[in-house]
Structures are given as C-alpha cells and as structure tokens.
N, CA, C and O of each residue as an XYZ file, in Angstrom:
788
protein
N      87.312    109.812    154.550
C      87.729    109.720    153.162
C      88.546    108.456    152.984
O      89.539    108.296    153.694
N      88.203    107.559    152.098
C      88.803    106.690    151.546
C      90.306    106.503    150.677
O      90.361    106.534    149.448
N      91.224    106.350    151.373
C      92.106    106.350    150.201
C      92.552    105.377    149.087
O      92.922    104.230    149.338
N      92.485    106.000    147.590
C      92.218    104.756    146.761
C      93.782    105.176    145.980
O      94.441    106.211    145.886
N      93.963    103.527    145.424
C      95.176    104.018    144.566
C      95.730    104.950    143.348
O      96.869    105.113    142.911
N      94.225    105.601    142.907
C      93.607    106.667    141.856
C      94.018    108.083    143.242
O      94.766    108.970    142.828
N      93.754    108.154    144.054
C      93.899    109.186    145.015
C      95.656    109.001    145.211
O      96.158    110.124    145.271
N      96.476    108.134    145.300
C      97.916    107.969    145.795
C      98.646    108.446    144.473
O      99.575    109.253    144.454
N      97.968    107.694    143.140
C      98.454    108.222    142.182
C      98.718    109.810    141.684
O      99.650    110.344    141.082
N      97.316    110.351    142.282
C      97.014    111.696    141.619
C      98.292    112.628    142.483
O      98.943    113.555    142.001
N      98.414    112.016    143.990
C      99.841    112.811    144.461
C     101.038    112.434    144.529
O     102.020    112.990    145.021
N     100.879    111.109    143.825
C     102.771    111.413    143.592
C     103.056    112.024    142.668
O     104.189    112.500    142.592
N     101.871    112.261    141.392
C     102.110    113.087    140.417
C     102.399    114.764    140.374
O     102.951    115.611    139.672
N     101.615    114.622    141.651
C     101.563    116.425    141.993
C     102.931    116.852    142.843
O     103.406    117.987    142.790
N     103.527    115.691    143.689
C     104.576    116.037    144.009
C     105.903    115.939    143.445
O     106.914    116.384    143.986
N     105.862    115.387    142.427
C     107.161    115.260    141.703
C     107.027    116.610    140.959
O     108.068    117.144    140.574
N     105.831    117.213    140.722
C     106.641    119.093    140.210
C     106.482    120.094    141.424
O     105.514    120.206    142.177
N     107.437    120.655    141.426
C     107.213    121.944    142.256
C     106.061    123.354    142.481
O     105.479    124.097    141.691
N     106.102    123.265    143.662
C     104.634    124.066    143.327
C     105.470    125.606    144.222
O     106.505    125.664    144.885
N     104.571    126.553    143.886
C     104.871    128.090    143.771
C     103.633    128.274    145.207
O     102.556    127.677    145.227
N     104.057    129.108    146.167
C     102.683    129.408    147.511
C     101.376    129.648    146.650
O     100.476    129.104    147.290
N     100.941    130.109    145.700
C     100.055    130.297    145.269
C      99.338    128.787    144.780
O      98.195    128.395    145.014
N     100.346    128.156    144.083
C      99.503    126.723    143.752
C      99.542    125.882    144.633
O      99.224    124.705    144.464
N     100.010    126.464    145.882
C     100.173    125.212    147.388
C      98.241    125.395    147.695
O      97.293    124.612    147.735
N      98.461    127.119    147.880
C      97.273    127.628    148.561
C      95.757    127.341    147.194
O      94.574    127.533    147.477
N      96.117    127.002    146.199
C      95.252    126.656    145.355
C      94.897    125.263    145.495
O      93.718    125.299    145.849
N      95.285    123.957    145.410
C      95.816    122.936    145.465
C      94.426    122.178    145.963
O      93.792    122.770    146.836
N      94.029    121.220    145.595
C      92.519    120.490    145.730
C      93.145    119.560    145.600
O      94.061    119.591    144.779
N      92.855    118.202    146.471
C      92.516    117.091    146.007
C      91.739    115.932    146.499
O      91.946    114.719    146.533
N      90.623    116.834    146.925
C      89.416    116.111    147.633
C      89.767    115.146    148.632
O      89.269    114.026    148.746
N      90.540    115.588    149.253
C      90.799    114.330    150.043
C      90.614    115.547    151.649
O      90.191    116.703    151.656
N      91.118    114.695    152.830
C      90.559    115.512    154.141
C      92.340    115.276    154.213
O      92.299    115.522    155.419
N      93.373    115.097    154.043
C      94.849    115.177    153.615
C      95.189    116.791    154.275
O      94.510    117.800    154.080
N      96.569    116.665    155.183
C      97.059    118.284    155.063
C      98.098    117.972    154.607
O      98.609    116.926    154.208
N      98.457    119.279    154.726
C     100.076    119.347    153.809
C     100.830    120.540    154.605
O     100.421    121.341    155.445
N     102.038    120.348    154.032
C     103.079    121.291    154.741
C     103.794    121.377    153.207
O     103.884    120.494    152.353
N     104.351    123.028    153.182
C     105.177    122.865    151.346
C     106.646    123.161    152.283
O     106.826    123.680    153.385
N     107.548    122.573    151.284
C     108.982    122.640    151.515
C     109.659    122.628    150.110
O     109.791    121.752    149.255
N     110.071    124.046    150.204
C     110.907    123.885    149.355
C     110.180    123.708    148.007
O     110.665    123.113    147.044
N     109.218    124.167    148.036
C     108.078    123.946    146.999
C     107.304    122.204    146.438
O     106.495    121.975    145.538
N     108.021    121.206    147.474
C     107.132    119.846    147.368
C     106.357    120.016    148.718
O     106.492    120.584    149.801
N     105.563    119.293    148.123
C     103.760    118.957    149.451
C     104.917    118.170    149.860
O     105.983    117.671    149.498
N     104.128    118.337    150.787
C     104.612    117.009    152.195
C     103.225    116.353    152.901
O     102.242    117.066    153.103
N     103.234    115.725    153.057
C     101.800    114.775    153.526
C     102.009    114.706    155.058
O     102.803    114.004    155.685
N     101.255    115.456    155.433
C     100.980    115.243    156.894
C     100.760    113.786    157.237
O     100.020    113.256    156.407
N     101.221    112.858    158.323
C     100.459    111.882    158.777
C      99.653    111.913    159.516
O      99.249    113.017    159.880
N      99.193    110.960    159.943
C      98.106    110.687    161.501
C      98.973    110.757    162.392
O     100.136    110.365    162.489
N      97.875    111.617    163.408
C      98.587    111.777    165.119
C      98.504    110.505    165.388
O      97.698    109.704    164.913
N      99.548    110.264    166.345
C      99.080    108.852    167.234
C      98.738    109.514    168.222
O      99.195    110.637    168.436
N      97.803    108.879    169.055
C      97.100    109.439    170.097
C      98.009    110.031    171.211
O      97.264    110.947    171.559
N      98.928    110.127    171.885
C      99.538    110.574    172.848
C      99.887    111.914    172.249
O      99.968    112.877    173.011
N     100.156    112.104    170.638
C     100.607    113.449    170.097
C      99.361    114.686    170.493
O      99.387    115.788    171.040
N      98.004    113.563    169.706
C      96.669    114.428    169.966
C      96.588    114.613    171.318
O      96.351    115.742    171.748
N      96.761    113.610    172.119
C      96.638    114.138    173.735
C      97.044    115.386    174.237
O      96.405    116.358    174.640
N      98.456    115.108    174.109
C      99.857    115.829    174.523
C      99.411    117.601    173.831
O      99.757    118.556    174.526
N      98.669    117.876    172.495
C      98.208    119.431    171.642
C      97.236    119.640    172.372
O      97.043    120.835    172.595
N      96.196    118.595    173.067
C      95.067    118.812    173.477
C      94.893    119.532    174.718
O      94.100    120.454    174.909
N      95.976    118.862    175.820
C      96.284    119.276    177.090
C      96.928    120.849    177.598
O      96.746    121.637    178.526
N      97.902    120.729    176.196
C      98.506    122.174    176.041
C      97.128    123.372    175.675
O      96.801    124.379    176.303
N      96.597    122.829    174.540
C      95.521    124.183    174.666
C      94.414    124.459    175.661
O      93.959    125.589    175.838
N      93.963    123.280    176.361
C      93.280    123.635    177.368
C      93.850    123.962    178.682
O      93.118    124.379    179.580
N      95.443    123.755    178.890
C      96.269    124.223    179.998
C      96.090    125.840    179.867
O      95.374    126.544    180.579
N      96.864    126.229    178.848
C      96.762    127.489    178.296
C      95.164    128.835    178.241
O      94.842    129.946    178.663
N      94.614    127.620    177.359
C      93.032    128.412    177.976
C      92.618    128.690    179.922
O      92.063    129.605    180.531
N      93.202    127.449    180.314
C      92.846    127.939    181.766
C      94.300    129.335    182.610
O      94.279    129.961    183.669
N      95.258    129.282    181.551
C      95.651    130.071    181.834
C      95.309    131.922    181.930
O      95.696    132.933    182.516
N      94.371    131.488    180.960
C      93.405    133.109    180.754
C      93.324    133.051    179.128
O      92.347    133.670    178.705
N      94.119    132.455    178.132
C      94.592    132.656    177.258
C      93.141    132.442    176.560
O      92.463    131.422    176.685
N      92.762    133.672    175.747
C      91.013    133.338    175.245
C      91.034    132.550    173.926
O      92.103    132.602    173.316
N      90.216    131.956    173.476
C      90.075    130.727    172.462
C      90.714    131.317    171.407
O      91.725    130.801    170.931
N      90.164    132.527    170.903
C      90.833    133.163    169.553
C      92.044    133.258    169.395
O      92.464    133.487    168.260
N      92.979    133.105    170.526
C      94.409    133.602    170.533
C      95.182    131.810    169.979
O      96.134    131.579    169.233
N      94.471    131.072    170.565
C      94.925    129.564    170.366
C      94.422    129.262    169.217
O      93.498    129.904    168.717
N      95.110    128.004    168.539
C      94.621    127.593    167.483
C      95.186    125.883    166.912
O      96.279    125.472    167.303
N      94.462    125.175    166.147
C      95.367    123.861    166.167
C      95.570    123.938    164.946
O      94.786    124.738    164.437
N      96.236    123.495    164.253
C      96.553    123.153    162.856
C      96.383    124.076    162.071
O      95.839    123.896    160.981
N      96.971    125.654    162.625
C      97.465    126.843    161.790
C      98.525    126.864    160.726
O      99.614    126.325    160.926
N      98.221    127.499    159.550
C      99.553    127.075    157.665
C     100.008    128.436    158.436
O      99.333    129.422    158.733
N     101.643    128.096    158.700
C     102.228    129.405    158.792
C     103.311    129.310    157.743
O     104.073    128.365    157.540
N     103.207    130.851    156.912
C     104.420    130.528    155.820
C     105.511    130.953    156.530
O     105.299    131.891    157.298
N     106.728    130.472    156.472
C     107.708    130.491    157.382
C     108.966    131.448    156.811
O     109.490    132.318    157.507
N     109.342    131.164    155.509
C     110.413    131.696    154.400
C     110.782    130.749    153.408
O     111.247    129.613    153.499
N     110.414    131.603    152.256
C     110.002    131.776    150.991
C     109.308    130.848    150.509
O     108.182    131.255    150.223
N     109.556    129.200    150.167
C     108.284    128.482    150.233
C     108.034    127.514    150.631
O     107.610    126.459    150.159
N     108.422    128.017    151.976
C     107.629    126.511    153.113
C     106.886    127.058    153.838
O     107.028    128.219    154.221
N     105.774    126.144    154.208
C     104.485    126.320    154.906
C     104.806    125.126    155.846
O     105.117    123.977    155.531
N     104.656    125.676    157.073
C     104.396    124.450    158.226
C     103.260    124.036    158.901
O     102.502    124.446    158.022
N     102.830    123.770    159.368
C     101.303    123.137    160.117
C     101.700    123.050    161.790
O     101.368    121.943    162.216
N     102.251    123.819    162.739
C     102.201    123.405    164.134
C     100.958    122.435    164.836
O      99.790    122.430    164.448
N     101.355    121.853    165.642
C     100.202    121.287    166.553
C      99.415    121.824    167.196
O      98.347    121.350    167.583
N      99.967    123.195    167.451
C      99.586    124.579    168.302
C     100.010    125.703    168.252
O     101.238    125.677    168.325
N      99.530    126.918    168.143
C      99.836    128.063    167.969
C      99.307    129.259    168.827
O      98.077    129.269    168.781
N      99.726    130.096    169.460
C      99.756    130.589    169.785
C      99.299    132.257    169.629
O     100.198    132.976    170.064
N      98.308    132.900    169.196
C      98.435    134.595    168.097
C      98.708    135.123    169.698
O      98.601    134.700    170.849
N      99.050    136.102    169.107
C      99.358    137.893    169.577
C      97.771    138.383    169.852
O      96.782    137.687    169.627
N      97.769    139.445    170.274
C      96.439    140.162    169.803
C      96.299    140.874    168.390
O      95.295    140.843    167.678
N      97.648    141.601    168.086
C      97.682    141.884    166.284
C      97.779    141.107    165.805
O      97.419    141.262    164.638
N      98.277    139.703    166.129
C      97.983    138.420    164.783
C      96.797    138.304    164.723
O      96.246    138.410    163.627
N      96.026    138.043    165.936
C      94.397    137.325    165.842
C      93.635    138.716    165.076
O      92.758    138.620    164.218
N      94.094    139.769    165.512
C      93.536    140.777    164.550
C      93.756    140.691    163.155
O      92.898    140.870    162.290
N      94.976    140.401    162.974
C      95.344    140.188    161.299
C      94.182    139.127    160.811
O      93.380    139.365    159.907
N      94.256    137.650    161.746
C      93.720    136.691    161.535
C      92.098    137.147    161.172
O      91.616    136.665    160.147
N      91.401    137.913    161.863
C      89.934    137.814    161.735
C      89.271    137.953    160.373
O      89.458    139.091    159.943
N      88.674    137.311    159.674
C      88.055    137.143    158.358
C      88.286    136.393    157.655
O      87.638    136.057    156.663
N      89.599    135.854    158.182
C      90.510    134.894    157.078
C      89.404    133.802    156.506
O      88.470    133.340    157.162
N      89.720    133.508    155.165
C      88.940    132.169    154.264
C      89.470    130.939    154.825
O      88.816    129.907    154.970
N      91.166    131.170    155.252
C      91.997    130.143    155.484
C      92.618    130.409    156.657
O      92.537    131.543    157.129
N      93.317    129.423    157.291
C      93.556    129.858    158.614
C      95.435    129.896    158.303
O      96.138    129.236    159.068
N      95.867    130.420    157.555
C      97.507    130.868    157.742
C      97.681    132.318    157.611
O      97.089    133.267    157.099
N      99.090    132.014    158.511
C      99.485    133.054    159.327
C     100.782    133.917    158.142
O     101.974    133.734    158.388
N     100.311    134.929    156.758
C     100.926    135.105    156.273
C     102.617    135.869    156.182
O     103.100    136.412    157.176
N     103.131    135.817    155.260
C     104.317    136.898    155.722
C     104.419    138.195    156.011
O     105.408    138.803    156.419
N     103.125    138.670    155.732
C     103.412    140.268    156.224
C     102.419    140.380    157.408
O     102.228    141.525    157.816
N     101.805    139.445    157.979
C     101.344    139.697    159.024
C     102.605    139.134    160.147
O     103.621    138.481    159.907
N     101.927    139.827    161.793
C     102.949    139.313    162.787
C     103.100    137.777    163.000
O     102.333    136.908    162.586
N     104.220    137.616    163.712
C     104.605    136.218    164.044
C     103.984    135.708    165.165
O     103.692    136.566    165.997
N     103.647    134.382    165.484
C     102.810    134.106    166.706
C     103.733    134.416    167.732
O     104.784    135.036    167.574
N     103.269    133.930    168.846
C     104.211    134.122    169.832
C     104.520    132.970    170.494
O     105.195    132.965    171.523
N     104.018    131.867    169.910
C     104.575    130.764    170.372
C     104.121    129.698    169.421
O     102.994    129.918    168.975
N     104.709    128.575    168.980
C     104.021    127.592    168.252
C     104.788    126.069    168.876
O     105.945    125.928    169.274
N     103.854    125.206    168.802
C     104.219    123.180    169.802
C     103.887    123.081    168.396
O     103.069    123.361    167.520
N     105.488    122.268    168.807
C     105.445    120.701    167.719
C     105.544    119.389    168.366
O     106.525    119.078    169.041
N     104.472    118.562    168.154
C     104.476    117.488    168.695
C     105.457    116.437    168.233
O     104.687    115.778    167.534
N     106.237    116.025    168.168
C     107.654    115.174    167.557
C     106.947    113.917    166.982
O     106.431    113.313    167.923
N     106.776    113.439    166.078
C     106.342    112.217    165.626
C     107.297    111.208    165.141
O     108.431    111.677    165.048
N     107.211    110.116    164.842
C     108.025    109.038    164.532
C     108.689    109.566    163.164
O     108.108    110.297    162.361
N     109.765    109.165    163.054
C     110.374    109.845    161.779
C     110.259    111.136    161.420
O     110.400    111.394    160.225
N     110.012    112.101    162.261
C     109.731    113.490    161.629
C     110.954    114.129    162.784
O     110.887    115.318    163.096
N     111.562    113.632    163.107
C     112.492    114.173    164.535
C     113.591    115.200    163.737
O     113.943    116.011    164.594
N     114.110    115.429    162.767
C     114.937    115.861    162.072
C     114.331    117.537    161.263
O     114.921    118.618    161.248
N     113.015    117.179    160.688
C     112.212    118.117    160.578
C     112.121    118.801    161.825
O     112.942    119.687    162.064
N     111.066    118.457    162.811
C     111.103    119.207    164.177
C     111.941    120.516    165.031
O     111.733    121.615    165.546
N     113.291    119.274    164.695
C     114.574    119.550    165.350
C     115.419    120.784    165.043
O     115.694    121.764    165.734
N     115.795    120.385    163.612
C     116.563    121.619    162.499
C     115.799    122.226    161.752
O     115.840    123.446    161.600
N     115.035    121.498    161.210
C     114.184    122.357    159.777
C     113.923    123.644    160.128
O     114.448    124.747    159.970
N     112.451    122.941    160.924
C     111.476    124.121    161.650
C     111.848    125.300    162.289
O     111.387    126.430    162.125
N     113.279    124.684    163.501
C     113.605    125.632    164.272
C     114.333    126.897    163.765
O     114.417    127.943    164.408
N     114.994    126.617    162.195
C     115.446    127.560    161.685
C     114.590    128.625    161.052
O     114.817    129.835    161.014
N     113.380    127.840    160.473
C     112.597    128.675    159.783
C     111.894    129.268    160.527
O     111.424    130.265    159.979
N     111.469    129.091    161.909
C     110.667    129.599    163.140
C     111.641    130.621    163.476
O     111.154    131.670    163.056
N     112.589    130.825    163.932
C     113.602    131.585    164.005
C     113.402    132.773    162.914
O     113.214    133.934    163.278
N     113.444    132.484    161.880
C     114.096    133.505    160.622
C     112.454    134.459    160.583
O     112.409    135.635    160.222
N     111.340    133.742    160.983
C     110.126    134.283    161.361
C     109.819    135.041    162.290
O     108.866    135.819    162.256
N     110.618    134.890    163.252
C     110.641    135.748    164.732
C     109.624    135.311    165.498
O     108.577    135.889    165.789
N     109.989    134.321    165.778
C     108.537    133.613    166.588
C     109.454    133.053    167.676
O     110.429    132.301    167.677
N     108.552    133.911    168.871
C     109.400    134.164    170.394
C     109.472    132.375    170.645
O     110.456    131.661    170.840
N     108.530    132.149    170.584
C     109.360    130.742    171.302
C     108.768    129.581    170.742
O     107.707    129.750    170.141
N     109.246    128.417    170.818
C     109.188    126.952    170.141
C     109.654    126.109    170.862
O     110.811    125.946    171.249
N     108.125    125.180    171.184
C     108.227    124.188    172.038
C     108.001    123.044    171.573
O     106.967    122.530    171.148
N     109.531    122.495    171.732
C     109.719    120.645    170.694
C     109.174    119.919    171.800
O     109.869    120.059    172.806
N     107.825    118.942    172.015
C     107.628    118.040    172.945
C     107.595    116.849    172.113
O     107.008    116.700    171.041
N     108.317    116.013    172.766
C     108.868    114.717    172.541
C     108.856    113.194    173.311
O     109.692    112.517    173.910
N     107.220    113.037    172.895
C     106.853    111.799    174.006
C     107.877    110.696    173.574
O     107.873    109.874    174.490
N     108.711    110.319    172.644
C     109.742    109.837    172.161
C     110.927    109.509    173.056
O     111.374    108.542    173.674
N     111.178    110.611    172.856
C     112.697    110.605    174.057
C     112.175    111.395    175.548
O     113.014    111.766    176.368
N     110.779    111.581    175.757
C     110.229    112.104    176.893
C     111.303    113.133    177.297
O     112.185    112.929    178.131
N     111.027    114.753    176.290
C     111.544    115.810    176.897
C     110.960    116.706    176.026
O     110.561    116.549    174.872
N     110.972    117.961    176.973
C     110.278    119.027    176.474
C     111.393    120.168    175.831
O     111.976    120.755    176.743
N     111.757    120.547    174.651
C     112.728    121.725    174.779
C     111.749    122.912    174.355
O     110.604    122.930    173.903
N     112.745    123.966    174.713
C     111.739    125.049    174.993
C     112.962    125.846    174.268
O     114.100    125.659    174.697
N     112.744    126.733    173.174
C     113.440    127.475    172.384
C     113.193    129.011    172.448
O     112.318    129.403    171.676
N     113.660    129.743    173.047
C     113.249    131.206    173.276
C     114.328    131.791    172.193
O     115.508    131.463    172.075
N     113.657    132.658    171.509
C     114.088    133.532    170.328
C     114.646    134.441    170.734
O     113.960    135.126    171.492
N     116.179    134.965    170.475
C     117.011    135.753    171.372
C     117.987    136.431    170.059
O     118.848    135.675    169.609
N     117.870    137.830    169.444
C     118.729    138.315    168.419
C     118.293    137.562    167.087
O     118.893    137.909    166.070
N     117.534    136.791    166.996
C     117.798    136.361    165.420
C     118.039    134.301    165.262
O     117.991    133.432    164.391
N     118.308    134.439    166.809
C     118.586    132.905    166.941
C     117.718    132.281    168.261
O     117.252    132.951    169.182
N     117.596    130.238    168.028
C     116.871    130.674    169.469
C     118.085    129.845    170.551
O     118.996    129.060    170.287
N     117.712    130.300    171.542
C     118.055    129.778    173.035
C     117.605    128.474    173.206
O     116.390    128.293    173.135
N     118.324    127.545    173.413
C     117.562    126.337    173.710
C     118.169    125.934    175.614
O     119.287    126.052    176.116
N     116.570    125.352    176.339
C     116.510    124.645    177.404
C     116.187    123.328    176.856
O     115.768    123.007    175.744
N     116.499    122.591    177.968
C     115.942    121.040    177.285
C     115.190    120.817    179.173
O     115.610    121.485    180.118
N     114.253    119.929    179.278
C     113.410    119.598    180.617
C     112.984    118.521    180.294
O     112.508    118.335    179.174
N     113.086    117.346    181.442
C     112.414    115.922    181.649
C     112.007    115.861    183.018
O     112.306    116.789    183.769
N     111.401    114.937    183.405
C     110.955    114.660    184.815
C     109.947    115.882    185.074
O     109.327    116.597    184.286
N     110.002    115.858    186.204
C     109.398    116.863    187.147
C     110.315    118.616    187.081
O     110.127    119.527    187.887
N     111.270    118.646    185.892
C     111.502    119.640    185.517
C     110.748    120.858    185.366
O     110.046    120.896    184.356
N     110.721    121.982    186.216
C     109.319    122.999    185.613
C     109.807    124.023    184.375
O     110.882    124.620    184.323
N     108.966    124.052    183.616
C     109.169    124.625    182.378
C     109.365    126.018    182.591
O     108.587    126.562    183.374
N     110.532    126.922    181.877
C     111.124    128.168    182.067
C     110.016    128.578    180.627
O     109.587    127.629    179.972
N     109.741    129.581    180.348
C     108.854    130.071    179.356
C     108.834    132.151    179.461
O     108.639    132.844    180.460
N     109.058    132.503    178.309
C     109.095    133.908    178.514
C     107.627    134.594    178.704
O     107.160    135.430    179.477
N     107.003    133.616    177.318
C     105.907    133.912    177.092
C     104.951    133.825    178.221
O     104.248    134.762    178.597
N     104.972    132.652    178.730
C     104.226    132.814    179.830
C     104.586    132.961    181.451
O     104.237    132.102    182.260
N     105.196    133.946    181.758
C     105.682    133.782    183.168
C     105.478    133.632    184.298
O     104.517    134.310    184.660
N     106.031    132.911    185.269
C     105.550    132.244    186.449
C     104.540    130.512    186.013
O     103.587    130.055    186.645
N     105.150    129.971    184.870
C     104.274    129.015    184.648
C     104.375    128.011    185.526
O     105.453    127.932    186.115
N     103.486    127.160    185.796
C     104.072    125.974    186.929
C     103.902    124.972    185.881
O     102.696    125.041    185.646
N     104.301    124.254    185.260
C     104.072    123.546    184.364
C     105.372    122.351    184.347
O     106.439    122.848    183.987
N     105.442    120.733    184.710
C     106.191    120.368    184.096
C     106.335    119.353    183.062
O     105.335    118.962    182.459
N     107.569    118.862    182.787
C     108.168    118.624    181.679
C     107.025    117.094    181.086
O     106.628    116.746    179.974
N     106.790    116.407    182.813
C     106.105    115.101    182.635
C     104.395    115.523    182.551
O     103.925    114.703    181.762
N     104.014    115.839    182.713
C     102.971    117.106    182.992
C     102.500    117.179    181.289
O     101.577    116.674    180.650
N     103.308    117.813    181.046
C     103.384    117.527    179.129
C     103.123    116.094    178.503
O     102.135    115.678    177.897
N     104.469    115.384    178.879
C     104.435    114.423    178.110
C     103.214    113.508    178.504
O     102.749    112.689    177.711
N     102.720    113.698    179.788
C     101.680    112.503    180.067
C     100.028    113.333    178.945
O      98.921    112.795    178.915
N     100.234    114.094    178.514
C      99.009    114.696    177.990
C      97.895    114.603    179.187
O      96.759    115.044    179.009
C-alpha cells in the first residue's frame, strides 16, 4: 500500500477525535496500517526493524519447539487491556480457554470478558521505550496477564515481569543470563539467545 498525502490527511483527521472500542473496532482506512487505541486516540503502529521481526520470530518458533501448539501462539493479537486501550503485542501467548474463547473469531482480539493470555513479548522499538516500560506494564497487570516479557535489543536486556497479587515482579537478564519464567519452567533460554533473534 502506498502512502499518499490524501491517506496522512484522512488520519490526522481521525485522530484528533476520540474514538469509543466500538469505532476503533469499526474503523477502515484501506490502508494495511495497525493501530493500538489509547485512551481513545489511534496510535499508528510503525515498521519492525528487522532485529524486532527476528527477535518475535525466534521466540515463537523457540516456544513451538517447546511443545507449545500453533493455536496457542499468535503474532499481532488486539488485546483490550482497560477501558479504552487496545495493544498489539509482538507475541502472545493463549491459555487453552483463551484459544477456546478465541476459535471463530472474525478478528483476532483478545476481549474483556474472555481470559487473559498467559504471556505476551514486547519487542522495544526506538522511541516507544516509555510505552513498553510503564504504559503497557500497568495495563497488562490490571488484565492479569501472568507474565510480560520487555526484550530490548536497545539496551540488550530481557526483563521478565511475573504477575504476583495484582502487580508484576520484575527480573531484568543480559549476557548469558538464563531466563527465570513461571510460565514456562525449567526453560534454558538466555538473555543473548533472545536478543541475537
């Protein structure tokens, strides 16, 4: 898809009003564009740079060889998080009752009255470190989503956020650090391991 200045126009117009989950999840604008809502403004996904795509790529096929069957994984799942933000992970993780919730879906998000994944990667991108960091982790939290893994070819470290009462636990891992994980236990996995995708 081409982007023309008739296409840039049509969304700054759409983002200067607030939109309601229903007109997020309605929302056309012919373009191949994702979005994330906050706070009821779109947010424009950017382009991966390749080490991000690497780095989601490596994780789901690590994971698949872990046993983990295709349906349970997923890339670029809309999870509504609380009240009206929608996030886009790099990776996600279902339950067996999520992927059950999930089966039929038109769209691939993970709504509020269905369960929480059990794990979702955010790949850290240039300028989005603040989002990642605080935003997400609160709203991932308030979702009950066991764990959240910030990888950060950036500052080359992996944190690993385990959901504990209502809040999460944070590890932080670099080097040859092996990754502590609830979800998956006994993982041998490390920190560089990640970041090299």
């Amino acid at each position: 898809m081409t982007v023309t200045l008739d296409t840039l126009d049509k969304f700054s117009q759409v983002t200067s009003q607030k939109m309601t989950l229903e007109e997020f999840f309605n929302y056309e604008d012919d373009t191949d564009f994702m979005y994330e809502l906050e706070d009821g403004e779109l947010i424009l996904m950017t382009a991966e740079s390749e080490i991000n795509r690497r780095i989601a790529s490596f994780l789901f096929i690590y994971f698949s060889q872990l046993g983990v069957p295709a349906y349970r994984l997923s890339m670029k799942t809309e999870i509504v998080t609380t009240g009206s933000r929608v996030r886009v992970p790099d990776l996600v993780l279902f339950s067996e009752e999520l992927a059950t919730a999930m089966e039929g879906a038109k769209r691939s998000t993970v709504m509020p009255e269905m369960p929480p994944p059990l794990l979702v990667v955010e790949v850290v991108s240039p300028n989005q470190a603040n989002r990642d960091y605080r935003y997400k982790r609160s709203e991932y939290a308030a979702r009950g989503i066991a764990e959240y893994w910030i990888v950060d070819a950036i500052d080359q470290k992996v944190t690993i956020l385990t959901w504990v009462e209502g809040f999460y636990e944070e590890q932080v891992y670099g080097g040859d650090s092996v990754i502590g994980s609830l979800v998956f236990e006994n993982l041998n996995l490390t920190a560089v391991q990640i970041l090299q995708g």
